[in-house]
MILUM-57332 format. One record per atom (N, C-alpha, C, CB): x, y, z. Coordinates in pm, whole numbers, padded with zeros to 5 digits, always signed. Glycine has a CB too. Layout:
BEGIN
XYZ/...
END
This chain:
BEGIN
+02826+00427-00841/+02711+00471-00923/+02747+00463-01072/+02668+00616-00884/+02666+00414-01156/+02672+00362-01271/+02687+00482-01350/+02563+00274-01303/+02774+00552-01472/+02746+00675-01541/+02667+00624-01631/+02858+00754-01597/+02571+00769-01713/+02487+00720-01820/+02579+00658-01959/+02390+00852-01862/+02666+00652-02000/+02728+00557-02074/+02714+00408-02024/+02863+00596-02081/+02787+00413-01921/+02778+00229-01845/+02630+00236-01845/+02855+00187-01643/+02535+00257-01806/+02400+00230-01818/+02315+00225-01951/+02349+00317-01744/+02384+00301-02058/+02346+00301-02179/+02365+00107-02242/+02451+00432-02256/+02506+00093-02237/+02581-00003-02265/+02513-00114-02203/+02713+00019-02227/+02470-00129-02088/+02400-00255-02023/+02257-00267-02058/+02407-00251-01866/+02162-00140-02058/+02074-00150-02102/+02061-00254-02289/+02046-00008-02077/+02149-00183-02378/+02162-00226-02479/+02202-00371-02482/+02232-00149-02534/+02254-00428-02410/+02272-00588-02380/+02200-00628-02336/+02354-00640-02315/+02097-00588-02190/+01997-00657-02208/+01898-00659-02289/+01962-00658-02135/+01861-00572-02352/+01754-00609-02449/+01792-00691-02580/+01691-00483-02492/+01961-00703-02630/+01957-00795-02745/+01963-00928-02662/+02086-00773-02862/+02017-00952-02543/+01980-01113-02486/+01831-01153-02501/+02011-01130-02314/+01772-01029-02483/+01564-01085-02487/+01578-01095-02601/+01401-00973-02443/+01607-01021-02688/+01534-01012-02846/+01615-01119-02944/+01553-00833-02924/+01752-01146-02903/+01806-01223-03019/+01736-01371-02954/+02005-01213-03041/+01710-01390-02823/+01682-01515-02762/+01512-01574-02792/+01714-01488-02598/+01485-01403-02875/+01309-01402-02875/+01293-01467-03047/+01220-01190-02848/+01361-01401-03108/+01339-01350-03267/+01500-01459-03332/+01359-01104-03287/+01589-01483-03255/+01694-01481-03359/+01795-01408-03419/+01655-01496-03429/+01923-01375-03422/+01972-01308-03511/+01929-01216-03605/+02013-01369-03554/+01881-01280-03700/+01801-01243-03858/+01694-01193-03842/+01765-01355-03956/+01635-01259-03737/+01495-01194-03705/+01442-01088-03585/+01417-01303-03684/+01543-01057-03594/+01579-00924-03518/+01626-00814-03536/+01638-00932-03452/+01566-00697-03553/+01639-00578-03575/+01718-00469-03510/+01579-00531-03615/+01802-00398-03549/+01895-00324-03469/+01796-00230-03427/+02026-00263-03538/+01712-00172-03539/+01590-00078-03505/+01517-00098-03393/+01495-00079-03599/+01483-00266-03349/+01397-00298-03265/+01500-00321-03141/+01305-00416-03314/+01605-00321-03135/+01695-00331-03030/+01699-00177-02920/+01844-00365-03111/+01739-00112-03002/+01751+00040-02958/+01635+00118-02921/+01807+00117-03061/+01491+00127-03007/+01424+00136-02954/+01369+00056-02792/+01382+00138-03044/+01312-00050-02799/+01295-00098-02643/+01415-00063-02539/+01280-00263-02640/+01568-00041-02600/+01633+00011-02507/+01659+00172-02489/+01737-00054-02516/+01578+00239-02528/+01597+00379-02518/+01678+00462-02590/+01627+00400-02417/+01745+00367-02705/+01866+00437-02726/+01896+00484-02914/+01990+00323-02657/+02012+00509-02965/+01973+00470-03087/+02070+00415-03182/+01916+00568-03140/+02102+00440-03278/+02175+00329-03343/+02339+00399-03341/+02103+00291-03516/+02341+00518-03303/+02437+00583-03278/+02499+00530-03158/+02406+00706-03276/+02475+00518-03053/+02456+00471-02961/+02534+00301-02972/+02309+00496-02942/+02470+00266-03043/+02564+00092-03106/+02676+00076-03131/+02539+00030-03232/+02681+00227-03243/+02776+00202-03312/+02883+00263-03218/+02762+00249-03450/+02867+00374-03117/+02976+00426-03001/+03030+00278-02971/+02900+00517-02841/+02912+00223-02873/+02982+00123-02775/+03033-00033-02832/+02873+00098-02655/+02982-00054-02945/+02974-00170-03034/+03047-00208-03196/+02841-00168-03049/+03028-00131-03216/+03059-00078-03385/+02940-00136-03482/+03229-00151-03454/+02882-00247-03432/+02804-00279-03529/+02674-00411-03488/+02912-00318-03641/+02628-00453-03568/+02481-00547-03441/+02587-00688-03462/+02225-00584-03537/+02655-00696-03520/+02686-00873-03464/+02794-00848-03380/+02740-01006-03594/+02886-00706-03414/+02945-00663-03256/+02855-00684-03130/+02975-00502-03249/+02748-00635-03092/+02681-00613-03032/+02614-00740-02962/+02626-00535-03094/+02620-00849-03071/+02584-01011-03014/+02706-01044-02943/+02553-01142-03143/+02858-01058-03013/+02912-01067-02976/+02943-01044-02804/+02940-01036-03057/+02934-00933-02799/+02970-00883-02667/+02839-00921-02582/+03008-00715-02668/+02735-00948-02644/+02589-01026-02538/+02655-01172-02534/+02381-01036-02635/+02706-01239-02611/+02723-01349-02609/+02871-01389-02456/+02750-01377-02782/+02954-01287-02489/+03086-01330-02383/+03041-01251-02281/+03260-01290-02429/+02929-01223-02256/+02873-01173-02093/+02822-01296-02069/+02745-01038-02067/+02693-01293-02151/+02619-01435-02127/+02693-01558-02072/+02566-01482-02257/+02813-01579-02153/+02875-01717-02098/+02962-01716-02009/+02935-01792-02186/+03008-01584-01949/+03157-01552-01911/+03115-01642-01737/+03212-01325-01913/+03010-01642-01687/+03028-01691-01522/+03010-01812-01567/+02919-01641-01387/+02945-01861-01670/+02923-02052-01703/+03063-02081-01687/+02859-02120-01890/+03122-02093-01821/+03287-02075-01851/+03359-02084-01729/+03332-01930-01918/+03374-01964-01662/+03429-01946-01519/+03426-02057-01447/+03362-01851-01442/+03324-02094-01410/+03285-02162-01279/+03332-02361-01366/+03051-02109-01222/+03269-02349-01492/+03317-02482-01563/+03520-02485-01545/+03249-02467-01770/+03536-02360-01585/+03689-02433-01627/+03771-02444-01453/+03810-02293-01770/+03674-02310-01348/+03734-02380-01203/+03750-02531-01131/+03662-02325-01113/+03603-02549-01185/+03593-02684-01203/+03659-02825-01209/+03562-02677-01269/+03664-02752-01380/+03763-02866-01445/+03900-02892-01409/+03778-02844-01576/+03978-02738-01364/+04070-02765-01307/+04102-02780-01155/+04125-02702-01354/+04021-02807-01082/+04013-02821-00926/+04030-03016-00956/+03819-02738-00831/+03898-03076-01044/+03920-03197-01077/+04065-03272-01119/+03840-03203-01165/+04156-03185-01204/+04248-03227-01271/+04327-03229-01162/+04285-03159-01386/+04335-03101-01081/+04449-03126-01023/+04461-03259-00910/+04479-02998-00965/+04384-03304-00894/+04385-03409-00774/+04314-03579-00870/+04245-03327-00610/+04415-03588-01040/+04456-03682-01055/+04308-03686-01206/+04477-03783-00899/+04303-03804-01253/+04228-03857-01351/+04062-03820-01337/+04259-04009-01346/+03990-03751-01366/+03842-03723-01340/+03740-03842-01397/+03805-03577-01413/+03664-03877-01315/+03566-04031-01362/+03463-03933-01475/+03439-04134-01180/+03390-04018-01541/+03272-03932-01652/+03214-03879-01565/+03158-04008-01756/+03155-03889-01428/+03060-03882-01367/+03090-03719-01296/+03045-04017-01280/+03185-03704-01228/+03282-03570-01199/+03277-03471-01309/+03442-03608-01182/+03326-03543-01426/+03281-03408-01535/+03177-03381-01573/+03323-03403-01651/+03064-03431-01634/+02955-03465-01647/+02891-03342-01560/+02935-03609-01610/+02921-03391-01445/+02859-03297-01319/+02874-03170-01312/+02905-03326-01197/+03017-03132-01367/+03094-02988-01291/+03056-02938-01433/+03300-02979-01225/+03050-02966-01541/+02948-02931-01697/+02823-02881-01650/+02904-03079-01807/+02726-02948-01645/+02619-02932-01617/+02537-02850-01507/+02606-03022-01617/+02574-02870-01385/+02560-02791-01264/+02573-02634-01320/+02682-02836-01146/+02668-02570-01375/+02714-02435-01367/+02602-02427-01489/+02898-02391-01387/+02554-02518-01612/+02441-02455-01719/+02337-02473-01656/+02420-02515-01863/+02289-02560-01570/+02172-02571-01500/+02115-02406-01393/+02211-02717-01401/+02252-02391-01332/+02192-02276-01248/+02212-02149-01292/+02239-02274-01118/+02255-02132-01388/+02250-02029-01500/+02087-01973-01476/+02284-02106-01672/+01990-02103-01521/+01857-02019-01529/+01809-02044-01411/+01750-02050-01639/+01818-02209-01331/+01752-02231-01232/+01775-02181-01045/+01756-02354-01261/+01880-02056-01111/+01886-01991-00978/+01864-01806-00949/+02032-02036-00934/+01866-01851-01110/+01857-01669-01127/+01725-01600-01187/+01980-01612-01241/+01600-01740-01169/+01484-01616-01162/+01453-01607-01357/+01577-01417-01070/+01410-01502-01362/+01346-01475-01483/+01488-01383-01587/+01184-01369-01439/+01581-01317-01513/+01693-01295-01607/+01766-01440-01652/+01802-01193-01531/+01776-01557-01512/+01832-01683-01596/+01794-01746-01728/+01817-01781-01524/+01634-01738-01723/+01543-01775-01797/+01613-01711-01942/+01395-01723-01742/+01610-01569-01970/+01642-01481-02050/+01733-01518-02123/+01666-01382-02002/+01866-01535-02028/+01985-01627-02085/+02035-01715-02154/+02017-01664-02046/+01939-01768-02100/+01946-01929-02091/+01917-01943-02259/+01808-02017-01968/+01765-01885-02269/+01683-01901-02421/+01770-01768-02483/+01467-01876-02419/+01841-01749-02496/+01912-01652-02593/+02055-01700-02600/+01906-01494-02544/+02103-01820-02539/+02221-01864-02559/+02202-02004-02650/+02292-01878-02419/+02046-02063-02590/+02016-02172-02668/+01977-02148-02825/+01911-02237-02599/+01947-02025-02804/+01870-01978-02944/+01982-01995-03045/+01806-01804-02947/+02095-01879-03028/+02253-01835-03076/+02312-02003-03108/+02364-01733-02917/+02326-02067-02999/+02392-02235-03008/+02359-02275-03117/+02342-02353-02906/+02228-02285-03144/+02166-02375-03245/+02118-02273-03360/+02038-02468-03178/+02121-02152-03406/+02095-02084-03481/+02119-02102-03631/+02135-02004-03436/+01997-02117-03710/+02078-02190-03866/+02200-02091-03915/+01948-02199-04027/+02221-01986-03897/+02331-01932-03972/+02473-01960-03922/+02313-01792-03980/+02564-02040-03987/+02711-02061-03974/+02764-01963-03884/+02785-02053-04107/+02768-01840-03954/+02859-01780-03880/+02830-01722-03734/+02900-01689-03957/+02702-01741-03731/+02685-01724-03591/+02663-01827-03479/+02592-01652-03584/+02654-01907-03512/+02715-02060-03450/+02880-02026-03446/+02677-02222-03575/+02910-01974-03528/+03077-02005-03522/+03094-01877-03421/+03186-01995-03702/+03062-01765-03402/+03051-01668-03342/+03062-01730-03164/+02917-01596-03402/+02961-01775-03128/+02892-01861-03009/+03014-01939-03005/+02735-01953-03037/+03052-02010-03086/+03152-02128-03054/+03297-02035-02999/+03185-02241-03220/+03312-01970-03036/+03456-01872-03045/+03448-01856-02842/+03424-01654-03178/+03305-01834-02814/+03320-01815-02653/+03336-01921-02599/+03213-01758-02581/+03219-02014-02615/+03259-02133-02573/+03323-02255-02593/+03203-02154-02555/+03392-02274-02706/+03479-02403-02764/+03627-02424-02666/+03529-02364-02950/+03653-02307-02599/+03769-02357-02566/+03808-02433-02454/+03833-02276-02569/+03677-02378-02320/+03639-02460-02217/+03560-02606-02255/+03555-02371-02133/+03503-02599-02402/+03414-02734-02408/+03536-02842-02427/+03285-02737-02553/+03680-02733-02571/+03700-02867-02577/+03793-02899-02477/+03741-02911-02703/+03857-02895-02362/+03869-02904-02239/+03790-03033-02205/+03828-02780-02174/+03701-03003-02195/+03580-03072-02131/+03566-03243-02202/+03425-02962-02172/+03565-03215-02317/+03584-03267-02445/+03673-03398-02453/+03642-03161-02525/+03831-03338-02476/+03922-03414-02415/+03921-03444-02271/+04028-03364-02441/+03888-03424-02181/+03917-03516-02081/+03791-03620-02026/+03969-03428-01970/+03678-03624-02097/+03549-03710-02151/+03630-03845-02225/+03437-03606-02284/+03675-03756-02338/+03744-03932-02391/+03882-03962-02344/+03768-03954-02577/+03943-03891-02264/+04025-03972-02177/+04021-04088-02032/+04083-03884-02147/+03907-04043-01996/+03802-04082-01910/+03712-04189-01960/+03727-03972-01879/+03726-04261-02085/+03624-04356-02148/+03698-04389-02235/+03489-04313-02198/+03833-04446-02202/+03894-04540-02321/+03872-04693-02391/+04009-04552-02283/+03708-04717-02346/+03665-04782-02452/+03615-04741-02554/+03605-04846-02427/+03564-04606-02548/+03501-04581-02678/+03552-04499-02766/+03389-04541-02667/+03503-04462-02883/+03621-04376-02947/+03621-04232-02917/+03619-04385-03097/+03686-04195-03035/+03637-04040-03007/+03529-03987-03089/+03750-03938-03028/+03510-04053-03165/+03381-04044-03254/+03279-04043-03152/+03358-04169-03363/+03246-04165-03078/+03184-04223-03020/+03126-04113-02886/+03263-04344-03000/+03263-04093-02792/+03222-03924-02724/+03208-03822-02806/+03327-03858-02632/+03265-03800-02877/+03187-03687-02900/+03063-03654-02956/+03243-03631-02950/+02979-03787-02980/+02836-03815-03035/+02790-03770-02887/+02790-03992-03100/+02835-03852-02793/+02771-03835-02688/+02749-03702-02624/+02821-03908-02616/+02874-03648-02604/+02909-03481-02625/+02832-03399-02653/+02987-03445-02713/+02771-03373-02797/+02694-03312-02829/+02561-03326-02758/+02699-03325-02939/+02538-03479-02787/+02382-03486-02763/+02385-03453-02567/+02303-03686-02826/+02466-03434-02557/+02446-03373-02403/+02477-03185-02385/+02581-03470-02293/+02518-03141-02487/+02495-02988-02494/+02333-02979-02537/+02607-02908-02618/+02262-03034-02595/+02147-03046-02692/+02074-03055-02541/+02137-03191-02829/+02079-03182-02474/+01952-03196-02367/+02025-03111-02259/+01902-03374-02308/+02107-03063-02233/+02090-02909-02148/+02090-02850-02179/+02136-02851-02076/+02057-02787-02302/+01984-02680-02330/+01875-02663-02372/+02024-02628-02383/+01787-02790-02376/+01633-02797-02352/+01606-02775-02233/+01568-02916-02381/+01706-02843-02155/+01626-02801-01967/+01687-02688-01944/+01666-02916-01804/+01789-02588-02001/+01787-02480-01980/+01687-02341-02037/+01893-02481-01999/+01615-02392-02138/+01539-02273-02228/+01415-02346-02170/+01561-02257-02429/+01387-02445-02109/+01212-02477-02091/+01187-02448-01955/+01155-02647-02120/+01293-02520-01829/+01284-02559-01683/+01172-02458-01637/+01435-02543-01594/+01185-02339-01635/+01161-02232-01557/+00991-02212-01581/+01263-02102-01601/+00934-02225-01740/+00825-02238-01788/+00775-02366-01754/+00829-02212-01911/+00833-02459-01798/+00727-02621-01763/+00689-02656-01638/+00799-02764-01797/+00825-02616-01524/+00793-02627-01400/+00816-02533-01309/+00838-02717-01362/+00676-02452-01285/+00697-02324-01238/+00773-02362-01033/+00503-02226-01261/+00847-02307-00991/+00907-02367-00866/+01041-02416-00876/+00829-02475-00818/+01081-02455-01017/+01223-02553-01012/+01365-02426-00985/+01246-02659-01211/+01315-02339-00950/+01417-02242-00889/+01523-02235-00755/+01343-02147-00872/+01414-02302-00724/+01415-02339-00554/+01523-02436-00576/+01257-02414-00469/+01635-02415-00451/+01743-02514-00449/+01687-02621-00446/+01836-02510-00350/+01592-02675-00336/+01572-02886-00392/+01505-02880-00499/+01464-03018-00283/+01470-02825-00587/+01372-02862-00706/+01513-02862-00779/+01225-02744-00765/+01580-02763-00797/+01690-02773-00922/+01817-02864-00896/+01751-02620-00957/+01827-02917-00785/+01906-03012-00756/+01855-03149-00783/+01940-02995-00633/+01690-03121-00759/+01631-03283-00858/+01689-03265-00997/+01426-03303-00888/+01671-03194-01045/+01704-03175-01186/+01813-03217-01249/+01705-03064-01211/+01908-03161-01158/+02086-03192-01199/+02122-03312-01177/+02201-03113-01116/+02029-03394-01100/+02103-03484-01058/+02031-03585-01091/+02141-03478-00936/+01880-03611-01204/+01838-03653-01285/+01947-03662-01404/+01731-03593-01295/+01961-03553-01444/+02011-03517-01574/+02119-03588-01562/+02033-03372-01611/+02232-03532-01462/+02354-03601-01461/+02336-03786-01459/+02433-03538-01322/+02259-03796-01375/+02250-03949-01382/+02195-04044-01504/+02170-03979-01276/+02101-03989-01552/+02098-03994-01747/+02180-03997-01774/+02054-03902-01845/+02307-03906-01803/+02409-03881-01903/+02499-03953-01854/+02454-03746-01930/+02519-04012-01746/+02671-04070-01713/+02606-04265-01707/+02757-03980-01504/+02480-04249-01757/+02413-04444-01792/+02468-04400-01962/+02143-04502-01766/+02430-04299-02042/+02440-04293-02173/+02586-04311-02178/+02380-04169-02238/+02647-04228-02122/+02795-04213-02175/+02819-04368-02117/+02909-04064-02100/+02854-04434-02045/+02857-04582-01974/+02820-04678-02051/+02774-04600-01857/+02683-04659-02113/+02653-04754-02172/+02543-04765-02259/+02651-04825-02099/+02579-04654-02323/+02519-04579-02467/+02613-04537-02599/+02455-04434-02421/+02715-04572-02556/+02808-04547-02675/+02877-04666-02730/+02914-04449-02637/+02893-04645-02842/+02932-04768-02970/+03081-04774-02948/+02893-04718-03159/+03168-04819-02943/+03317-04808-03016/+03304-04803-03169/+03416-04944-02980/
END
């Protein structure tokens, strides 16, 4: 059974995943945080110390089972020798895909409050976001252009990006554009669209 502290503390995370994912960083207030969660700014500052504390710690919940399940992944692949683009590509994508497309209307939540944070104009909170996830990407990263030694590294990592970019359009839209894609065969069309896009681009979409 959860004590009212641990319940305080979760409550307060979920509502900055809705609100920073709704409004933004900047366009979000601590005022408006605490209120919808019952609580108050005292309350923040106990469990948090402060509101970009408070992203912070929404942000390494948010990513902590992606991460997980990516770097099991990556290293289940490694260990049994050289990984093709197509293997990584896959074991990337799959774990951001069912983030929203298996979990309903909290995935949804996620999903658009991680995409929001990713791409957010302010530096430091991009750099914030990156601090959780850069270390599994660049993982991911390097063994992409080890896996494609025709092209450069310029070259992947163009590709790179623009493949964080289109999964996280089908992660912040899926759930809204196509009401149903929850359902295991609908979101397995999906992944395996997507993946098959990205591994023609990376193949034979990139420049040396």
């Amino acid at each position: 059974m959860e004590t009212p502290v641990e319940s305080t503390r979760e409550r307060l995370l979920n509502v900055a995943e809705q609100r920073f994912g709704e409004g933004g960083y900047e366009g979000t207030s601590l005022r408006a945080i605490t209120v919808a969660a019952a609580a108050n700014i005292a309350a923040v500052n106990y469990h948090f110390g402060s509101k970009e504390a408070l992203l912070r710690a929404a942000v390494a919940r948010a990513m902590a089972p992606v991460n997980t399940e990516r770097r099991r992944r990556l290293d289940q692949l490694e260990a049994n020798g050289q990984p093709n683009p197509e293997q990584l590509i896959r074991a990337f994508v799959e774990p951001g895909l069912d983030l929203v497309l298996r979990h309903g209307e909290r995935g949804a939540v996620v999903a658009r409050f991680i995409g929001r944070i990713a791409f957010d104009p302010s530096q430091r909170i991009r750099e914030l976001y990156a601090a959780e996830s850069d270390p599994i990407e660049a993982r991911y990263l390097s063994a992409l252009q080890a896996a494609l030694p025709h092209a450069t590294p310029e070259a992947v990592a163009f590709g790179y990006v623009n493949m964080l970019g289109l999964l996280a359009l089908h992660q912040s839209q899926a759930l809204s554009r196509a009401p149903g894609l929850e359902d295991a065969e609908n979101s397995g069309k999906l992944a395996e669209n997507l993946v098959a896009f990205l591994v023609a681009a990376f193949d034979r979409g990139l420049r040396a």
